[in-house]
C-alpha positions in Angstrom: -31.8 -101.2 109.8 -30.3 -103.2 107.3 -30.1 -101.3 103.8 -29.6 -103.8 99.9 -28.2 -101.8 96.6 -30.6 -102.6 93.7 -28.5 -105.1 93.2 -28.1 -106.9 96.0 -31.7 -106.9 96.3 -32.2 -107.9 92.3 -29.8 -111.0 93.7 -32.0 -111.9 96.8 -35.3 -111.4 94.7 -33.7 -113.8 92.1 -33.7 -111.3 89.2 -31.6 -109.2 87.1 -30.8 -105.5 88.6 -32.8 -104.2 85.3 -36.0 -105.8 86.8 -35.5 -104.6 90.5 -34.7 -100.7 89.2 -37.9 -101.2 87.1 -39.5 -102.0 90.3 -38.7 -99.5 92.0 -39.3 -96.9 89.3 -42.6 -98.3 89.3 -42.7 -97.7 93.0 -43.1 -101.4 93.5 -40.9 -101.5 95.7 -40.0 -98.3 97.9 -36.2 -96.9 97.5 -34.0 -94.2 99.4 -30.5 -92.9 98.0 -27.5 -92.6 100.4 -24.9 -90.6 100.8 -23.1 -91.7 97.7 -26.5 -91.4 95.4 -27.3 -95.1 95.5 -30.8 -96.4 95.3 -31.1 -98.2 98.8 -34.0 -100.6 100.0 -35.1 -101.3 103.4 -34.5 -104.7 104.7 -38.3 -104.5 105.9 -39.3 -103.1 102.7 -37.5 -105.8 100.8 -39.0 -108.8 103.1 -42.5 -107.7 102.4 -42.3 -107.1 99.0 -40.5 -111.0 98.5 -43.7 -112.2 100.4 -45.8 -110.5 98.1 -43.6 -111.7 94.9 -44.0 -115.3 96.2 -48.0 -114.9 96.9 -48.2 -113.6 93.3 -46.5 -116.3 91.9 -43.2 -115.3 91.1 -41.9 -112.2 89.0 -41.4 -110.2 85.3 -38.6 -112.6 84.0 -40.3 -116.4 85.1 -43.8 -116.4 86.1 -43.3 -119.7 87.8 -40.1 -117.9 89.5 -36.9 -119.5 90.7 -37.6 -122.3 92.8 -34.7 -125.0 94.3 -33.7 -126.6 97.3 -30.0 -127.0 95.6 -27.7 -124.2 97.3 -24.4 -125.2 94.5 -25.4 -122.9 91.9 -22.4 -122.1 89.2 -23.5 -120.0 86.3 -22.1 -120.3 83.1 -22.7 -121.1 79.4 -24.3 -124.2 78.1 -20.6 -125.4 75.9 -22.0 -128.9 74.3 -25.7 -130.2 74.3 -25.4 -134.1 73.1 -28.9 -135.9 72.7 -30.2 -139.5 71.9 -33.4 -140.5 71.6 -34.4 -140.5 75.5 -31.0 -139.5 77.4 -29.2 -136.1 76.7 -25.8 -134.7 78.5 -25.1 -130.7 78.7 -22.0 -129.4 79.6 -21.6 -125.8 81.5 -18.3 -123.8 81.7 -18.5 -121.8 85.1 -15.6 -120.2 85.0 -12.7 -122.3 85.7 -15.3 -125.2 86.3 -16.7 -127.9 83.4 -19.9 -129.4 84.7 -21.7 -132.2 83.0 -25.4 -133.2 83.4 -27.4 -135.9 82.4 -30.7 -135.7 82.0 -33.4 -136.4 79.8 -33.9 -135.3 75.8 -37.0 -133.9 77.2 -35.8 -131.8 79.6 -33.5 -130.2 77.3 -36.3 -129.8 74.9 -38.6 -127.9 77.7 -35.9 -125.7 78.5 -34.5 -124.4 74.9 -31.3 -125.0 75.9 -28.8 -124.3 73.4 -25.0 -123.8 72.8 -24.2 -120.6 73.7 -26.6 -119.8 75.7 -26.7 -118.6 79.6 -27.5 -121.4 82.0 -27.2 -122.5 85.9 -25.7 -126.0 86.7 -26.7 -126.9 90.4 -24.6 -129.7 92.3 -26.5 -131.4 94.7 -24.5 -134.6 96.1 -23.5 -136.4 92.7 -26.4 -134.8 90.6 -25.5 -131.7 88.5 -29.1 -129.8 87.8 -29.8 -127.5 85.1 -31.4 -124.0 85.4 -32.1 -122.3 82.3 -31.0 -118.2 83.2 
């Protein structure tokens, strides 16, 4: 059976590893350690307990949990934030990458973005999303 790290399983879940070992030291979700003294999950184990994260509405770090049919994802750090009245641009460096989006003043109001701060730009076609991390 197929066996995640904490962290690959903290990726899957769509949280940081911090949440899934406090999780599991909860005994939220169960854990094994392998030869090397890793905390394993269980492929099974960690199936069930997504359903159950997804019937409770999400998890610890966003209630309303990650949601997005955009599969581009490049994290990064929110560089510029530029806002007029109704329109607003915010660029991401992703590493190597510069992504600009535009989107609405309120949009970057509901999601406190601010220079400096960690953030997800998702391409989809010509659209560049923002997710606040």
């Amino acid at each position: 059976m197929q066996s995640y790290t904490i962290g690959q399983a903290a990726r899957l879940l769509g949280v940081s590893p911090d949440t899934a070992r406090r999780w599991a030291d909860a005994g939220r979700v169960a854990t094994h350690r392998d030869e090397a003294g890793r905390r394993l999950v269980d492929g099974k184990d960690l199936a069930a307990f997504s359903v159950e994260l997804a019937k409770t509405g999400g998890n610890d770090e966003d209630p309303a949990g990650p949601r997005t049919s955009v599969r581009n994802a490049f994290p990064g750090i929110v560089t510029a934030i530029k806002l007029g009245d109704v329109a607003a641009q915010v660029e991401i460096q992703a590493g190597p990458h510069r992504l600009v989006s535009l989107l609405t003043r309120e949009a970057v109001e509901e999601l406190g973005l601010e220079v400096g701060m960690e953030a997800t730009a998702r391409v989809k076609s010509t659209n560049v999303h923002i997710d606040r991390i």
